[in-house]
N, CA, C and O of each residue as an XYZ file, in Angstrom:
512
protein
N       0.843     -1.178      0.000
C       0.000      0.000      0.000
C       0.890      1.244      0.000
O       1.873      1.166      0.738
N       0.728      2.396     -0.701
C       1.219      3.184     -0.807
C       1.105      4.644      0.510
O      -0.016      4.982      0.890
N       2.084      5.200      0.942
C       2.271      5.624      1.650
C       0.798      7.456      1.510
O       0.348      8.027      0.517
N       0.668      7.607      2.414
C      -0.345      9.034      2.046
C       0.180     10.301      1.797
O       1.241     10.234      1.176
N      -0.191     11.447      2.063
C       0.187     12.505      2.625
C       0.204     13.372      3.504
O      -1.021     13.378      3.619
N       0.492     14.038      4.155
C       0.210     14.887      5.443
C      -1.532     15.341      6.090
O      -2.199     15.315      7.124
N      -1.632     15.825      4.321
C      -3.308     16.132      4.073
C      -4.419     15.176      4.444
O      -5.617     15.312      4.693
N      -3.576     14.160      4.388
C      -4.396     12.716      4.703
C      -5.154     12.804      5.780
O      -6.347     12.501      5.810
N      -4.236     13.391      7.087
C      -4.718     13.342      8.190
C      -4.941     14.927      8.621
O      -4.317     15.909      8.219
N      -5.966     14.862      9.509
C      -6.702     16.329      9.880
C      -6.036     16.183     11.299
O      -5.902     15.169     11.985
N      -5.566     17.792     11.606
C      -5.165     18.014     12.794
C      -5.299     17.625     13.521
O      -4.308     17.365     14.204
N      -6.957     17.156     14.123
C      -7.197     16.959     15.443
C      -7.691     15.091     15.192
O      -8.778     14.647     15.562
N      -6.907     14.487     14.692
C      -6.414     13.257     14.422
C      -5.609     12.568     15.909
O      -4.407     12.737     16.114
N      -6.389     11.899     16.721
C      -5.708     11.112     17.562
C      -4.771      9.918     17.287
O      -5.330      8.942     16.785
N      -3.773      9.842     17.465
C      -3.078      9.083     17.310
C      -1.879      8.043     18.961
O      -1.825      8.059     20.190
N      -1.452      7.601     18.226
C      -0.569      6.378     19.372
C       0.363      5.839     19.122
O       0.588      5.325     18.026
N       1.399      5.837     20.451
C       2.544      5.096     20.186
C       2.973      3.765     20.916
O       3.692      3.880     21.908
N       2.579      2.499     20.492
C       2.718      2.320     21.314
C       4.384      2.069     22.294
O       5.408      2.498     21.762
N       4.439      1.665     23.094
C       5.196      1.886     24.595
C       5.812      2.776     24.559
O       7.037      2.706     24.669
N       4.885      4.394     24.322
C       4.735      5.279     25.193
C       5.810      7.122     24.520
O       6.861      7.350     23.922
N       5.086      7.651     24.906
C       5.853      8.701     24.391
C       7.084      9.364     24.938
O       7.474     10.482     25.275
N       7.474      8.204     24.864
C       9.446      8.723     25.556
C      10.222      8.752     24.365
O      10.070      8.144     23.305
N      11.525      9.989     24.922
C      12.510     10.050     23.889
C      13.077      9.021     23.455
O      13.369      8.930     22.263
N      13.429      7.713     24.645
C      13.492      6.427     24.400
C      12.874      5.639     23.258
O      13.377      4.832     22.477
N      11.729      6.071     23.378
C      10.640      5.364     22.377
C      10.535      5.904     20.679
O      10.553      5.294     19.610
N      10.425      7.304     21.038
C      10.419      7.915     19.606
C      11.999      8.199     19.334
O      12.254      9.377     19.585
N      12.835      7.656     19.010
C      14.213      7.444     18.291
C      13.915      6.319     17.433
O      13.304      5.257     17.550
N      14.621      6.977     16.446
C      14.665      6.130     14.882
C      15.245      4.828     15.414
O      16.225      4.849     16.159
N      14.618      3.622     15.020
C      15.445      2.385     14.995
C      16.344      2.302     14.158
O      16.570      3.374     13.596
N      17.305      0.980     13.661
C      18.082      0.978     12.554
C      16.858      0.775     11.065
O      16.857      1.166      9.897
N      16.045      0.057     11.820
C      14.826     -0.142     10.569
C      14.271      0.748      9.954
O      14.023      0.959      8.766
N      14.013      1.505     11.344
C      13.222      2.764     11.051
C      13.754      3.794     10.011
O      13.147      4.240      9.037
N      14.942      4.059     10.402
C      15.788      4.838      9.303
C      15.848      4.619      8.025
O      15.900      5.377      7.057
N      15.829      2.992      8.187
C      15.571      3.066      6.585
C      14.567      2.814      5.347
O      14.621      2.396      4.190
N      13.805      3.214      6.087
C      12.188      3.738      5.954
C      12.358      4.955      4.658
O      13.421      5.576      4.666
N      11.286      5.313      3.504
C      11.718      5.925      2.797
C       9.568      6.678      2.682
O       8.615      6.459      1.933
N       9.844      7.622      4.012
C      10.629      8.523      4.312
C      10.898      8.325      5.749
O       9.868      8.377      6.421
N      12.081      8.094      6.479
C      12.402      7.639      7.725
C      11.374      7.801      8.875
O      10.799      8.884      8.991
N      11.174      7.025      9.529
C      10.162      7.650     10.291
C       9.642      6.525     11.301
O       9.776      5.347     10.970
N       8.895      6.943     12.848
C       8.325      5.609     13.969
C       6.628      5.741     13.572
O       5.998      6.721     13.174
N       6.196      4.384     13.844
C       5.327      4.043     13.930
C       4.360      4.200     14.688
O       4.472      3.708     15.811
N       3.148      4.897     14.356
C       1.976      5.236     15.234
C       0.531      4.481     14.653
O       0.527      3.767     13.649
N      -0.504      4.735     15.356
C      -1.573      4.205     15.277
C      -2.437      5.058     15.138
O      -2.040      5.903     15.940
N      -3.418      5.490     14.660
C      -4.350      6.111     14.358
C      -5.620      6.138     15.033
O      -5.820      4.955     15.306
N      -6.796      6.952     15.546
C      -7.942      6.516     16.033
C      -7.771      6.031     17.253
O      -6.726      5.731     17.831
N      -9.262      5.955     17.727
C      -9.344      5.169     18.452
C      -8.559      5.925     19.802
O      -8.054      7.047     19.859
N      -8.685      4.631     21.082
C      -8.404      4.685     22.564
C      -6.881      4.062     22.534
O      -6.553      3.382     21.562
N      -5.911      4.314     23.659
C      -4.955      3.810     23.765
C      -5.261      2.426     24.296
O      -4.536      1.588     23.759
N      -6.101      1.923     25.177
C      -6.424      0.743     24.865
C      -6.800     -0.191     23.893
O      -6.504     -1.386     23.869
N      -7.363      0.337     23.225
C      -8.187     -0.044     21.810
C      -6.469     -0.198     21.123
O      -5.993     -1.326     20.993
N      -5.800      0.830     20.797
C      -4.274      0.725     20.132
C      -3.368     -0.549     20.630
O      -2.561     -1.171     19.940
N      -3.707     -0.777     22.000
C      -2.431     -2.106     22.644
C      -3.432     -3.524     21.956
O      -2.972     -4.397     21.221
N      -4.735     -3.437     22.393
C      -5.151     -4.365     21.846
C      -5.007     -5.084     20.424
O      -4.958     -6.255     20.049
N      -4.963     -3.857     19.821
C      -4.548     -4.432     18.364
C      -3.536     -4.746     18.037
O      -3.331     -5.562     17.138
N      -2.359     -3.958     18.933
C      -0.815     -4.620     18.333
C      -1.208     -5.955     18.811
O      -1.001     -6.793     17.933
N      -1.723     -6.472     19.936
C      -1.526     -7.731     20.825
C      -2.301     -9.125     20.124
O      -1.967    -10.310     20.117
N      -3.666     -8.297     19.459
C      -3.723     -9.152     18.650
C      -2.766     -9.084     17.342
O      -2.849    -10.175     16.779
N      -1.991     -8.317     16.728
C      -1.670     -8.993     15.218
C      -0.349     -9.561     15.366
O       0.257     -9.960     14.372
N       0.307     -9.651     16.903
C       1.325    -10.073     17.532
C       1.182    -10.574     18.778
O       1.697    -10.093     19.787
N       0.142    -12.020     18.705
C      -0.140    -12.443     19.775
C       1.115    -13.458     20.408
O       0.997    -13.891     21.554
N       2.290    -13.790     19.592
C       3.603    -14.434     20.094
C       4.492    -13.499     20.843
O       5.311    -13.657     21.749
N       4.058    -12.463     20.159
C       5.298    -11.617     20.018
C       5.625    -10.967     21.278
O       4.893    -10.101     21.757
N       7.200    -11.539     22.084
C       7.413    -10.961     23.348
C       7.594     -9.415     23.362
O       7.054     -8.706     24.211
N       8.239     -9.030     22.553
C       7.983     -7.785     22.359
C       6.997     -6.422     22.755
O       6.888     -5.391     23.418
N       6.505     -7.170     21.949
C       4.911     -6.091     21.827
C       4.090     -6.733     23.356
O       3.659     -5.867     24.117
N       3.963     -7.716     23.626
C       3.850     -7.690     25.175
C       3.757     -7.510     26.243
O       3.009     -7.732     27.196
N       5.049     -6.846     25.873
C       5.816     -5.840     27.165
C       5.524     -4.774     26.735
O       5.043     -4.055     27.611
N       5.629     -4.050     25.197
C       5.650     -2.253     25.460
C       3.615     -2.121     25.207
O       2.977     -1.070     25.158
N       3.232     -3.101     25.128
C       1.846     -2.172     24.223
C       1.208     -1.971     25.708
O       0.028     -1.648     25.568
N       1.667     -2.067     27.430
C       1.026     -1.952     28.628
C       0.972     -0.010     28.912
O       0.274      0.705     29.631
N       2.366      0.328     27.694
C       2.331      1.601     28.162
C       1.618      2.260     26.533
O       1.803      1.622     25.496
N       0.955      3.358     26.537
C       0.869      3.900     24.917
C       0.582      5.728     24.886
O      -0.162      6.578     25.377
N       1.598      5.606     24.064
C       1.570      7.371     24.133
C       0.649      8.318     22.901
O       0.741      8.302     21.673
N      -0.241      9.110     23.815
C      -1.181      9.766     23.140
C      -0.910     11.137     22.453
O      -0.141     11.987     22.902
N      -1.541     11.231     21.459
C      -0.843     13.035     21.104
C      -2.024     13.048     19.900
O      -2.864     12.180     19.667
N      -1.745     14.629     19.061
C      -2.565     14.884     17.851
C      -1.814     14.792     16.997
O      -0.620     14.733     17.290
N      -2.240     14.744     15.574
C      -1.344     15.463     14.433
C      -0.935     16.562     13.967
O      -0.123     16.864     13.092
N      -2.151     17.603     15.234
C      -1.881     19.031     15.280
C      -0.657     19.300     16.382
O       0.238     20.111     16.142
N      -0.703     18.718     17.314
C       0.723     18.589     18.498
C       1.736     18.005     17.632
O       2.902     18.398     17.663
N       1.374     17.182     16.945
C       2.844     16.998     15.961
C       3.496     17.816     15.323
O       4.696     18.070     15.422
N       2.460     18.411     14.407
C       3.230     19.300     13.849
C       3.862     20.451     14.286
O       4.826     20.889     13.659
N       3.317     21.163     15.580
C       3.476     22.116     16.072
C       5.064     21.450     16.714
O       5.967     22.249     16.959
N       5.227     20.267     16.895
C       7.167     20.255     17.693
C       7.418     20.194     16.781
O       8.056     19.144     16.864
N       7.507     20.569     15.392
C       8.156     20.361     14.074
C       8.299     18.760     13.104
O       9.038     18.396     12.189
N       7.080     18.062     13.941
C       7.220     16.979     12.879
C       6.283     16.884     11.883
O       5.848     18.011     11.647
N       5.682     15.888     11.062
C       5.028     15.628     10.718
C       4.535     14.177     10.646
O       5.381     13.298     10.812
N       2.897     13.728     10.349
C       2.472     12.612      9.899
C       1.897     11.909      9.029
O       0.674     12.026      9.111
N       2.239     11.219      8.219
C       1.616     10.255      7.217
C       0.811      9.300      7.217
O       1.013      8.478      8.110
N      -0.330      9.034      6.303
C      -0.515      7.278      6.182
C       0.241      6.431      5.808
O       1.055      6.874      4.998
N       0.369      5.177      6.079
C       1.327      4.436      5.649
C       1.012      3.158      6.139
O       1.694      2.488      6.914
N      -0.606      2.719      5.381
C      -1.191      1.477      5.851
C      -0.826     -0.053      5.492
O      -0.182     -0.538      4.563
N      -1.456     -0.587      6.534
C      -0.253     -2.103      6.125
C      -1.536     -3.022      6.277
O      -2.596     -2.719      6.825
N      -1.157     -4.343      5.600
C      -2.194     -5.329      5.527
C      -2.963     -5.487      7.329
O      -4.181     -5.403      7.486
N      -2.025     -5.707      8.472
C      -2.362     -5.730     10.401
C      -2.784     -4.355     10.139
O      -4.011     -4.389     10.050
N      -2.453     -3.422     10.010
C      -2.623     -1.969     10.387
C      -3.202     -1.340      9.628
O      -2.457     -0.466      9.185
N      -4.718     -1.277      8.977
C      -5.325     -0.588      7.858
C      -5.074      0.915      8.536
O      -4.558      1.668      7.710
N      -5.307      1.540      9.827
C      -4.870      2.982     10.539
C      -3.520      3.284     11.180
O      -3.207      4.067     12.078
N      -2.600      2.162     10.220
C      -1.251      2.580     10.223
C      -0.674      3.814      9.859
O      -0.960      4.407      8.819
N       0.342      4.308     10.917
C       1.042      5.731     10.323
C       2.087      6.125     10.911
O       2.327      6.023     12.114
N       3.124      6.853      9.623
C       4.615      6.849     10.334
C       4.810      8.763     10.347
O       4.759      9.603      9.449
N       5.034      8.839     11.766
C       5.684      9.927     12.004
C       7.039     10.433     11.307
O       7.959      9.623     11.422
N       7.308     11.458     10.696
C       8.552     11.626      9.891
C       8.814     13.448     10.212
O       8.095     14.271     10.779
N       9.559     13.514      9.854
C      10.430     14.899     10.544
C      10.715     15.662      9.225
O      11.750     15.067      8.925
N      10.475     16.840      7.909
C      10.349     17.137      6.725
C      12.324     16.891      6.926
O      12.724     16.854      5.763
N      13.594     16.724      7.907
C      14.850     16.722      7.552
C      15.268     15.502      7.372
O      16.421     15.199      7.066
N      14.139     14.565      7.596
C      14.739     12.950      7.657
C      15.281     12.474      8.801
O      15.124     12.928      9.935
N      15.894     11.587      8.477
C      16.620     11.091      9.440
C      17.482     12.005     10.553
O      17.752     11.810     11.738
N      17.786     13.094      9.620
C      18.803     14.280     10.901
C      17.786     15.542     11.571
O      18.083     16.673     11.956
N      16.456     14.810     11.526
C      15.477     16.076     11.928
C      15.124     15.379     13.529
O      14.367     15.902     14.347
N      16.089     13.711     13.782
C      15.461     13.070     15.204
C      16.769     12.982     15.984
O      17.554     12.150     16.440
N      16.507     14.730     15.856
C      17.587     15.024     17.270
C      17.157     14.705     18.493
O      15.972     14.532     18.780
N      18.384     14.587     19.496
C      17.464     14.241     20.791
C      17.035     15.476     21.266
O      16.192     15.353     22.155
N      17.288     16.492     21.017
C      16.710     18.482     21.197
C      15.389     18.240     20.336
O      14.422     18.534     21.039
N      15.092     17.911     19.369
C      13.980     17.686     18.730
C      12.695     16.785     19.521
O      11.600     17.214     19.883
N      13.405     15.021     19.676
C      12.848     14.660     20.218
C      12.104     14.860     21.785
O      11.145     14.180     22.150
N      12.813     16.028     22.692
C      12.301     16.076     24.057
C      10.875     17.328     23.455
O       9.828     17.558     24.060
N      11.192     17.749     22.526
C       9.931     18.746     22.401
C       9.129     17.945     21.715
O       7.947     18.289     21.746
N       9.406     16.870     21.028
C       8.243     15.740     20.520
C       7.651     14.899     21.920
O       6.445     14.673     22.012
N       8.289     14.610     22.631
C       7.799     13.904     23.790
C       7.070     14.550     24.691
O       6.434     13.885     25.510
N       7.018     16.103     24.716
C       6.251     16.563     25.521
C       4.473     16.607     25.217
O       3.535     16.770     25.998
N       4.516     16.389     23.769
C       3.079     16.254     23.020
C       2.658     15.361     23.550
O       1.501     15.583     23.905
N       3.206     13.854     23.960
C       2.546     13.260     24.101
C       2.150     12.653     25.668
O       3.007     12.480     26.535
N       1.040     12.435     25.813
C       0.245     11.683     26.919
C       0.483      9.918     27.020
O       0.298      9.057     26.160
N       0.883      9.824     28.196
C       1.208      8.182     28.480
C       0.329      7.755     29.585
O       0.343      8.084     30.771
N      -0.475      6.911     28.904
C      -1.442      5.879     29.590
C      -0.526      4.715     29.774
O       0.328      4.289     28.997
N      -0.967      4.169     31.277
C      -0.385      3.025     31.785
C      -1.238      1.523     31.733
O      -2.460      1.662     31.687
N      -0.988      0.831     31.734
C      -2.143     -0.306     32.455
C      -2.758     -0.907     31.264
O      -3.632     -1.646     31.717
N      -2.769     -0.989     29.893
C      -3.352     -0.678     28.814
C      -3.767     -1.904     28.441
O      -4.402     -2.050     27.397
């Protein structure tokens, strides 16, 4: 599926991360980086519960997702943009309200000075 555009999504677009909106969390993986256009993975819609549930189902082995989908970090696409990022669609066969956060500098726009003003957007629900 082909990736969207910014326009895709309307400001007041809830979105999710899951395990949680830490600088920890939102740093580019090695994967992530090479992502074209680099960028972490969020969820669209919906409750942060509703968000763990679904990773948990489309990764019901998966130790991973296990452990982080208990925490999930909340924000808008209007709080996004306002710390200088931006968000896309970028739906996947598990994730039809798949979407990757991306920064318009790429990969050198996920400073960790960048990222603490991205982390403050977001809201972390526990218990999930």
């Amino acid at each position: 599926m082909p990736i969207g555009t910014p326009e895709d999504i309307a400001p007041e677009t809830v979105m999710h991360r899951i395990g949680g909106g830490y600088v920890t969390n939102l740093k580019l993986s090695p994967l992530d980086a090479q992502q074209t256009p680099p960028g972490i993975s969020m969820l669209l819609g919906g409750t942060p519960q509703a968000a763990a549930a679904q990773m948990r189902h489309a990764f019901p082995r998966s130790r991973k997702w296990r452990g982080t989908t208990h925490t999930v970090g909340t924000t808008t696409a209007a709080k996004i943009r306002e710390a200088g990022f931006e968000i896309v669609p970028d739906p996947t066969m598990r994730f039809p309200n798949h979407a990757r956060l991306i920064h318009p500098q790429g990969e050198m726009g996920f400073t960790d000075e960048a990222l603490v003003t991205l982390a403050a957007t977001f809201q972390n629900t526990m218990g999930c």
